[in-house]
C-alpha beads as a LAMMPS data file, in Angstrom:
LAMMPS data file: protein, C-alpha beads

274 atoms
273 bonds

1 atom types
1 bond types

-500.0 500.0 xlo xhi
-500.0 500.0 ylo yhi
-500.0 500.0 zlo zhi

Masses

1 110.0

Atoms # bond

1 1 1 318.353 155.776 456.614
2 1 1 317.412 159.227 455.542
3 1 1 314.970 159.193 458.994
4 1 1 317.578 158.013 461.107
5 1 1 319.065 161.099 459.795
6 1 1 316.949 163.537 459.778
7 1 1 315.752 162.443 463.537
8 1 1 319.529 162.843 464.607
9 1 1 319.469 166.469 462.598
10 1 1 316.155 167.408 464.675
11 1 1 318.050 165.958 468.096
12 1 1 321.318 167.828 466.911
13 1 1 319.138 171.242 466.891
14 1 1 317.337 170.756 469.901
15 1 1 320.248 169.969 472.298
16 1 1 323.292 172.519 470.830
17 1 1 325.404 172.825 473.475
18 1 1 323.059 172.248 476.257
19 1 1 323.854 168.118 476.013
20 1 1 327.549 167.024 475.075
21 1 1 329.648 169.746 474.912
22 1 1 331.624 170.361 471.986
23 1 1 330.243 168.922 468.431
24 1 1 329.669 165.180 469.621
25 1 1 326.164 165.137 467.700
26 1 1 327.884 166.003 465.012
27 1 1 330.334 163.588 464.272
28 1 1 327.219 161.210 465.007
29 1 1 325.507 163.373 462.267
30 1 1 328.544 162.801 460.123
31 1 1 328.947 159.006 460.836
32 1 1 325.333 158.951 459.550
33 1 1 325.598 160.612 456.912
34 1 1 328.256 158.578 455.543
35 1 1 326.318 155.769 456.049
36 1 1 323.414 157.118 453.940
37 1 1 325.696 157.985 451.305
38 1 1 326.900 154.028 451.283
39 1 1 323.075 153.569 450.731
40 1 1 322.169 155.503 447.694
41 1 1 325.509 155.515 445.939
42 1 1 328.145 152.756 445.579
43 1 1 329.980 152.104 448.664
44 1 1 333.533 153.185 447.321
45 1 1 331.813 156.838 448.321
46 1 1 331.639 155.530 451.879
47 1 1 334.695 154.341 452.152
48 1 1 336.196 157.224 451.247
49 1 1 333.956 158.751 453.621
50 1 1 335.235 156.828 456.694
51 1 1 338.740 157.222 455.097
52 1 1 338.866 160.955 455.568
53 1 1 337.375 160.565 459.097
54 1 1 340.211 158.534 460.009
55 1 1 342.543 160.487 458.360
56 1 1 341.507 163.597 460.743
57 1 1 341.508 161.444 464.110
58 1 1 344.616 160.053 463.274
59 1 1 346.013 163.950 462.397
60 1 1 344.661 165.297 465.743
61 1 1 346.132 161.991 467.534
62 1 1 349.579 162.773 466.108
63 1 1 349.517 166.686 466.712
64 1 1 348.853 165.918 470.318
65 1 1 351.580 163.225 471.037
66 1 1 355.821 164.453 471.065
67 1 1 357.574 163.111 468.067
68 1 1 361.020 163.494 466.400
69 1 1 361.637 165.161 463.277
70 1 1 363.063 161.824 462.091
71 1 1 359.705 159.972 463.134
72 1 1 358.120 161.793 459.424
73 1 1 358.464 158.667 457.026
74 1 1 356.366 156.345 459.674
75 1 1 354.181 158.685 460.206
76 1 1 353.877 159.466 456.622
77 1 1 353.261 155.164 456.152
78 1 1 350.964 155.193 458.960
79 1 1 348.636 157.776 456.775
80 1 1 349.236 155.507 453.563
81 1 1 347.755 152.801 455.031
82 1 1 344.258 154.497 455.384
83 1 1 343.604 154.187 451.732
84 1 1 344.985 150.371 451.108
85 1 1 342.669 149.275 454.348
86 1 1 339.197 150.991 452.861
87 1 1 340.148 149.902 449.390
88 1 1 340.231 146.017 451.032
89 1 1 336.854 146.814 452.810
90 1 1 335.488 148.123 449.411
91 1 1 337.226 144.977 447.515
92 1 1 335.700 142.751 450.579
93 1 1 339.212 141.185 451.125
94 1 1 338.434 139.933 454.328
95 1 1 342.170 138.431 455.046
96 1 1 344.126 141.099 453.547
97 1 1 342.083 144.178 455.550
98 1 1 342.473 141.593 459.027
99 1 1 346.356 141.538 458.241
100 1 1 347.159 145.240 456.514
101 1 1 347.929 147.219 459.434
102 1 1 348.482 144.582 462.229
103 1 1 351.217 142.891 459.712
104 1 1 352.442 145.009 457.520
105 1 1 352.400 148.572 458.702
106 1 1 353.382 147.297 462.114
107 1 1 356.728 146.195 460.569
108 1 1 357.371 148.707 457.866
109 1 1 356.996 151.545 460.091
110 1 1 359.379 150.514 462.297
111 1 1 361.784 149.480 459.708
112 1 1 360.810 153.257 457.765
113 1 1 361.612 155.236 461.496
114 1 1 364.801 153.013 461.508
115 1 1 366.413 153.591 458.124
116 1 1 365.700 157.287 458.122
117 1 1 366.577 158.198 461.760
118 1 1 370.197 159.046 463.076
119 1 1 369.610 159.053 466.579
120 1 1 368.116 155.849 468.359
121 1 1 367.276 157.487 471.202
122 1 1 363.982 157.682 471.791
123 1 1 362.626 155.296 468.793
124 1 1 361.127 152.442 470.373
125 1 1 358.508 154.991 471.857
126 1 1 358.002 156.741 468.459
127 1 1 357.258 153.576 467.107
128 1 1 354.665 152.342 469.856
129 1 1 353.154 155.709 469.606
130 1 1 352.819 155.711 466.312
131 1 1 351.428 151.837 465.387
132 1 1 349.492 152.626 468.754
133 1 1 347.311 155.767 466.758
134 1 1 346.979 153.330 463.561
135 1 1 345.461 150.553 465.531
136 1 1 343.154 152.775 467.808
137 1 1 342.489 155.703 465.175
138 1 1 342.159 153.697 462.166
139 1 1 342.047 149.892 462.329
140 1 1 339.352 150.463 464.522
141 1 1 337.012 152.643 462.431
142 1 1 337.829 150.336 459.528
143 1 1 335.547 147.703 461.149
144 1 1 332.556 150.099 461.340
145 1 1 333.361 150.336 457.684
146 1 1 333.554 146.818 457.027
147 1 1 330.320 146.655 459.102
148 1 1 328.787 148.928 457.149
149 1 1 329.942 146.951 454.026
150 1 1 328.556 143.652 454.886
151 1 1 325.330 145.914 456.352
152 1 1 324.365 149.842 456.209
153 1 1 321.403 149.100 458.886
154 1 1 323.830 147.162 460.848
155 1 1 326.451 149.656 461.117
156 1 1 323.251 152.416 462.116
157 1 1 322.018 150.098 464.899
158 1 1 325.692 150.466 466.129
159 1 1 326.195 153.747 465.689
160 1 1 322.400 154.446 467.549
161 1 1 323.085 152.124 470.003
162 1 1 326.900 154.058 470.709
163 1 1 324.790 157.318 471.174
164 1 1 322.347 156.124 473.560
165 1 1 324.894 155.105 475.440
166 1 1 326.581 157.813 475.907
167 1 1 323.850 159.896 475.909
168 1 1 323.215 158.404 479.474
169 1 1 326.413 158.361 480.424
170 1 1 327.107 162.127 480.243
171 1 1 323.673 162.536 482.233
172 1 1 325.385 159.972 484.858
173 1 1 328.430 161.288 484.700
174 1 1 327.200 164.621 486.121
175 1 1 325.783 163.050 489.534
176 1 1 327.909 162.910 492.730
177 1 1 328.276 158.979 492.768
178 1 1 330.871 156.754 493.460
179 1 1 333.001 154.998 490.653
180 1 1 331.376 151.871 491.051
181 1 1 328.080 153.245 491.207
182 1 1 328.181 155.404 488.021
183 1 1 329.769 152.642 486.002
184 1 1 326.604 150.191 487.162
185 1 1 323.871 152.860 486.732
186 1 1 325.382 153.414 483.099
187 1 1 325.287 149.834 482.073
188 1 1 321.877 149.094 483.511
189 1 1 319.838 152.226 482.411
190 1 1 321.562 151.497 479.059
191 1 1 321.059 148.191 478.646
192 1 1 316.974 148.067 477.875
193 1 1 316.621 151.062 475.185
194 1 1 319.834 149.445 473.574
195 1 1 317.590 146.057 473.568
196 1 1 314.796 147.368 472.627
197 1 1 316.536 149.389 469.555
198 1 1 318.628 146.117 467.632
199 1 1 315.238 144.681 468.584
200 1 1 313.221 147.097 466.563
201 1 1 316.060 147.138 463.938
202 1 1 316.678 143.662 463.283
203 1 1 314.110 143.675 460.425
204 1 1 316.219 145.437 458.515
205 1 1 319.700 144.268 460.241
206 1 1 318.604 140.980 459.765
207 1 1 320.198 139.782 463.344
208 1 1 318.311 137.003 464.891
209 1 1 316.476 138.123 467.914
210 1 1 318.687 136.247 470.458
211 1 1 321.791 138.111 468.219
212 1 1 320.066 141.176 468.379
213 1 1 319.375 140.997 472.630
214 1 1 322.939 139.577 473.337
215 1 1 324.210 142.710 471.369
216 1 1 321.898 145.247 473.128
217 1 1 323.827 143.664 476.245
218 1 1 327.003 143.571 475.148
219 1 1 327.475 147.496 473.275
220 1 1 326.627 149.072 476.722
221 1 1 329.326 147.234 478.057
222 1 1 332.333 147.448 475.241
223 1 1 331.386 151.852 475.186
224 1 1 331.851 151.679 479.153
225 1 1 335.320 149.730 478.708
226 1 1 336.181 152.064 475.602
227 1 1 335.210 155.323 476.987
228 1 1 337.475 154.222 480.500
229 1 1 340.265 153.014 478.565
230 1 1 340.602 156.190 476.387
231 1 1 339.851 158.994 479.213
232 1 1 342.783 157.157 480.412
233 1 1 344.895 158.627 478.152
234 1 1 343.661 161.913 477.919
235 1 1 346.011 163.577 480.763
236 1 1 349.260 162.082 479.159
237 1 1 348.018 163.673 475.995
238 1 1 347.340 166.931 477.419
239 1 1 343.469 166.643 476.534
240 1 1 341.450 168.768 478.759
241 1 1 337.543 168.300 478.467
242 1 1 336.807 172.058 479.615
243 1 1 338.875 173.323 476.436
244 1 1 338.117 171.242 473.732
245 1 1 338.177 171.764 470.316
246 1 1 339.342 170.535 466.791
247 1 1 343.326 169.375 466.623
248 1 1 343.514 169.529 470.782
249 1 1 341.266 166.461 471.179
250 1 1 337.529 167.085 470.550
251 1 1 337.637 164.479 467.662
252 1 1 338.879 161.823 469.716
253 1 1 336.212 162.251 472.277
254 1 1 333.338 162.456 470.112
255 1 1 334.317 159.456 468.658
256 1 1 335.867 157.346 471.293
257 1 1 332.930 155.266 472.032
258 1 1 333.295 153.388 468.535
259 1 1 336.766 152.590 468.931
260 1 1 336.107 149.986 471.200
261 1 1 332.998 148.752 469.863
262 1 1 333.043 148.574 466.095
263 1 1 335.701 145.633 466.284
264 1 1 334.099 143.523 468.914
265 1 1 330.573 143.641 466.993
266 1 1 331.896 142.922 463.523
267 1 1 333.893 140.138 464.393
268 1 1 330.705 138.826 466.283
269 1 1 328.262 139.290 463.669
270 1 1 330.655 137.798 461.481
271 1 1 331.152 134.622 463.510
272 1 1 327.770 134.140 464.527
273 1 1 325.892 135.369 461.701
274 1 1 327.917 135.728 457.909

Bonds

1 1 1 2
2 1 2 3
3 1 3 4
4 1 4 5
5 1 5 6
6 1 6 7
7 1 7 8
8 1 8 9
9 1 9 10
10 1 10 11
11 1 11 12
12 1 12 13
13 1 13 14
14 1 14 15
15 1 15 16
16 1 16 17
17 1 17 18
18 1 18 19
19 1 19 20
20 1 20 21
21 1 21 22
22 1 22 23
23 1 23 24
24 1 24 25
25 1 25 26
26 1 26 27
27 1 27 28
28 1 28 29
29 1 29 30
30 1 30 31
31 1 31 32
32 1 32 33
33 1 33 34
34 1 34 35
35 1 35 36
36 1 36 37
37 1 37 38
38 1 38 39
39 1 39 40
40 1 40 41
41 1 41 42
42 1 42 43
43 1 43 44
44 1 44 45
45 1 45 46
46 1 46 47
47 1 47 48
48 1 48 49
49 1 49 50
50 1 50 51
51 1 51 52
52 1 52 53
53 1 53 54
54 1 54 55
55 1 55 56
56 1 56 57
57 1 57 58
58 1 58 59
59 1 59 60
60 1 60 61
61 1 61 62
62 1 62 63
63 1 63 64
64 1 64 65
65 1 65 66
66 1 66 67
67 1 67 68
68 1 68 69
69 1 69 70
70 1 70 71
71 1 71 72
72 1 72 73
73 1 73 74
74 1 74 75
75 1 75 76
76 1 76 77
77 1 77 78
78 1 78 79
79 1 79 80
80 1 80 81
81 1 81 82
82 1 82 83
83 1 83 84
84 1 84 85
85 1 85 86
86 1 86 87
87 1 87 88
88 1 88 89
89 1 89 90
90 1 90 91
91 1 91 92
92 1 92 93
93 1 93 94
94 1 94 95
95 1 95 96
96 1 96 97
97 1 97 98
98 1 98 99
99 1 99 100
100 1 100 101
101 1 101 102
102 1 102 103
103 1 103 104
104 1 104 105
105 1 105 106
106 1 106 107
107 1 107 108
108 1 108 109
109 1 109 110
110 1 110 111
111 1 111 112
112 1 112 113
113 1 113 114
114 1 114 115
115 1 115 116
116 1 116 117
117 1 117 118
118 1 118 119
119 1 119 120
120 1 120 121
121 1 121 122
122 1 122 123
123 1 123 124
124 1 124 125
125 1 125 126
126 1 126 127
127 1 127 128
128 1 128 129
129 1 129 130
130 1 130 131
131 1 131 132
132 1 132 133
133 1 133 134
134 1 134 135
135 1 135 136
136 1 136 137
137 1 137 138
138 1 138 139
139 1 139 140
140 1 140 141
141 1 141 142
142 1 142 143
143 1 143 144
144 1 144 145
145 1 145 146
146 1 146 147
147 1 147 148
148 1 148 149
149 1 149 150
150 1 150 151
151 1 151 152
152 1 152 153
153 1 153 154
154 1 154 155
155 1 155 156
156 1 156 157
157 1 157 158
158 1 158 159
159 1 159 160
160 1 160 161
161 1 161 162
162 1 162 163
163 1 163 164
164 1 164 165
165 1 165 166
166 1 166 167
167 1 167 168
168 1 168 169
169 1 169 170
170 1 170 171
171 1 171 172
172 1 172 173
173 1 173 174
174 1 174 175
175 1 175 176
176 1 176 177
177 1 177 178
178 1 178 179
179 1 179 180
180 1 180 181
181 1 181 182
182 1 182 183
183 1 183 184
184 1 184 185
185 1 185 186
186 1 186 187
187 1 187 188
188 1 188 189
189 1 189 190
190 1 190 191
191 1 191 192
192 1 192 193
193 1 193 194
194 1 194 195
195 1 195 196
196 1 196 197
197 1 197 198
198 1 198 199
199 1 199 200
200 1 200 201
201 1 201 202
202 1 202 203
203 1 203 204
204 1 204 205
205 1 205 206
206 1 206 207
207 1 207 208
208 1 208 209
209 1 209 210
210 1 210 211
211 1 211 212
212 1 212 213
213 1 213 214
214 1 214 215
215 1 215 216
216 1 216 217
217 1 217 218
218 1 218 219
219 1 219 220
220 1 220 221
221 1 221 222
222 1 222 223
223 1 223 224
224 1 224 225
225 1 225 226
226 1 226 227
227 1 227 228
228 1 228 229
229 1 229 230
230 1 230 231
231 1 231 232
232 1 232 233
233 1 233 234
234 1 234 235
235 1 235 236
236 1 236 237
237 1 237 238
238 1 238 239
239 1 239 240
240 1 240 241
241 1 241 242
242 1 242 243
243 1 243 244
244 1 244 245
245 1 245 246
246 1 246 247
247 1 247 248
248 1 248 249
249 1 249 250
250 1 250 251
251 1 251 252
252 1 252 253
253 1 253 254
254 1 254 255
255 1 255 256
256 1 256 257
257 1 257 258
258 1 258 259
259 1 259 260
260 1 260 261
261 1 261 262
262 1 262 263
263 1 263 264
264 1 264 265
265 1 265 266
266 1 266 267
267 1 267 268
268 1 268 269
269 1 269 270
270 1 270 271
271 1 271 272
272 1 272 273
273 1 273 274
């Protein structure tokens, strides 16, 4: 782990600005670091780690979306439910961290917003915003912790294979190509060095090799669909990639990628594998 690191430290340096623009290399930096830190010290450090990473994404998410003053109690139970989710991936409560914000923040906050609010108006979209940011912003990195529970080298192939992807996709991304045509050069450039890296990995993963190839396939694919789906939000909240930068959307973009795919390859793994 600390070579994964240090390569992504020497790849960090060499690029700057000149690659992704804003800090994306270093939230993969960060995600990796956190990682390393579940290695050599107990994983509660980790958690905590991925805790406070959620807790900024889900800040930026809310300071970027139009709430009412009365919205402050959900939004202040959306925030509570960071630390009871990491405390079940740290506990490995499997159940309880499926069901914690899909069950029971989903119906507290709405029942919070309800019993605090005067004016109705306008609730029933403060209340899909807000569950909307839990589930994206934080139910969603809480599998990448849970991954990273059940496996640190796991979670790294994921997180390596996320920025090869998108490594070719900003390279892509800058040609004069049709929709179609971009979205098919990304997958199939992608799709061998992601093959060829859970292949190299899955001696420490411990993923079968037919696991480990029908992953390489299937990350390329679930970052494409993520990435899409989330750009597709970015005009509605005001996100504009030429002026980036912390609290006005630069965390969500650097870290969009996982969103999508930290779900889809736990619950895999965990099916096919655990």
């Amino acid at each position: 782990m600390l070579l994964i690191l240090t390569i992504a430290s020497i790849i960090k340096l060499s690029t700057g600005k000149r690659i992704f623009t804003g800090s994306y290399v270093y939230y993969i930096w960060i995600l990796l670091l956190i990682l390393v830190i579940g290695d050599l010290f107990p994983f509660r450090a980790a958690t905590w780690g991925f805790g406070i990473l959620s807790f900024y994404v889900l800040r930026e998410y809310f300071s970027l979306v139009d709430l009412r003053a009365q919205d402050r109690l959900g939004i202040l139970a959306s925030y509570f439910s960071i630390p009871f989710m990491m405390h079940f991936v740290h506990a490995d409560w499997y159940n309880m961290f499926i069901i914690t914000i899909p069950v029971y923040s989903f119906l507290l906050i709405p029942f919070l917003i309800s019993i605090t609010g005067k004016e109705t108006e306008g609730a029933i979209y403060s209340i899909g915003t807000i569950d909307f940011g839990l589930f994206l912003f934080v139910y969603c990195i809480g599998h990448l912790a849970y991954l990273a529970f059940f496996s640190i080298w796991m979670a790294a192939m994921l997180v390596l294979n996320i920025f090869i992807c998108d490594l070719v996709c900003f390279f892509i991304e800058k040609r004069t190509f049709t929709f179609w045509k971009k979205l098919l050069l990304k997958y199939f450039i992608t799709v061998p060095f992601t093959c060829l890296l859970t292949y190299v990995l899955s001696d420490w993963t411990t993923i079968p090799l037919l696991h480990s190839i029908i992953l390489g396939l299937m990350i390329p694919a679930i970052v494409l669909i993520g990435n899409h789906t989330i750009q597709y939000f970015y005009t509605d909240l005001g996100i504009m990639k030429e002026k980036m930068k912390p609290g006005r959307g630069m965390i969500i973009d650097n870290i969009k990628s996982i969103l999508y795919a930290a779900p889809v390859v736990l619950h895999y793994i965990r099916y096919f594998i655990f």
